[in-house]
N, C-alpha and C positions, 0 to 999 in steps of 0.2 A: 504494500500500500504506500502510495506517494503522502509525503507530511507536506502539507500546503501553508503555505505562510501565512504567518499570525494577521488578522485584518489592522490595519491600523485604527488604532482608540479613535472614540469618537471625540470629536472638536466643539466644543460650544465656541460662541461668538465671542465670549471673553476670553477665548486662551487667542484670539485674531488677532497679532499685531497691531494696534493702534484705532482697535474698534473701540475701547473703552474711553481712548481719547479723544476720539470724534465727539461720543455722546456728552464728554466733559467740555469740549471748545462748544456745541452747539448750547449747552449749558448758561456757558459763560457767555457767549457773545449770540447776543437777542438776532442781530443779521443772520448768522450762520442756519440760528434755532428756524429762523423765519424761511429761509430756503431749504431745508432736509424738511420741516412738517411739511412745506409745498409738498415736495415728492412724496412723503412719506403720505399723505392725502390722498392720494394718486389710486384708484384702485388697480388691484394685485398686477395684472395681465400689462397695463399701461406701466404699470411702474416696476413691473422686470424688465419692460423694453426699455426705458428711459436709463435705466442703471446699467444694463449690457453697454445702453452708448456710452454715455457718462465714462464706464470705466475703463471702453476703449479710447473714448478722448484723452483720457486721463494718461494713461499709459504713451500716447504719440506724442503727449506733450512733457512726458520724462516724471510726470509726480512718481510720487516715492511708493512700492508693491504696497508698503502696509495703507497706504490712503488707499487705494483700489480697492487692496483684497476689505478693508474698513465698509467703504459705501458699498460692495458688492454683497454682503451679510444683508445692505437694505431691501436686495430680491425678496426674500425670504417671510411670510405673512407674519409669520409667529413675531420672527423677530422685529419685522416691521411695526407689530404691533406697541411690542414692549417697547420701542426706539421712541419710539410716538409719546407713548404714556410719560418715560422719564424726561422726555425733552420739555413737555405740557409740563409734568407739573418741576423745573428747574433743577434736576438733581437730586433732591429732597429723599 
């Protein structure tokens, strides 16, 4: 019998490079807060397609993986949702 390799653990959004920090700048600066809820409003279907672009733009224009792979977690409903709620209500 072939030993198949172990799966790789699963990832939550907080072990994501500089997702925690995203939601801490959006926090802190009300502009930021103000354009991630835009998207973050966006329903599901619309606002996986806006984030695919976003995070190809992102990458042509040299930003840094962890800002990608950060807004790229925003595809994600769940997560989307929670992203939402802490940004509403400040960090708190």
């Amino acid at each position: 019998m072939q030993n198949l390799p172990d799966s790789p653990p699963h990832r939550s959004v907080a072990d994501v490079d500089g997702f925690v920090d995203l939601l801490r700048a959006a926090c802190d600066e009300p502009a930021m807060a103000r354009t991630l809820l835009a998207l973050l409003d966006q329903p599901e279907d619309r606002r996986g397609h806006v984030i695919e672009r976003l995070a190809a733009h992102l990458r042509r224009q040299g930003a840094p993986a962890r800002l990608v792979a950060a807004i790229s977690c925003l595809a994600d409903d769940a997560v989307a949702q929670q992203a939402q709620a802490v940004i509403r209500r400040g960090g708190a």
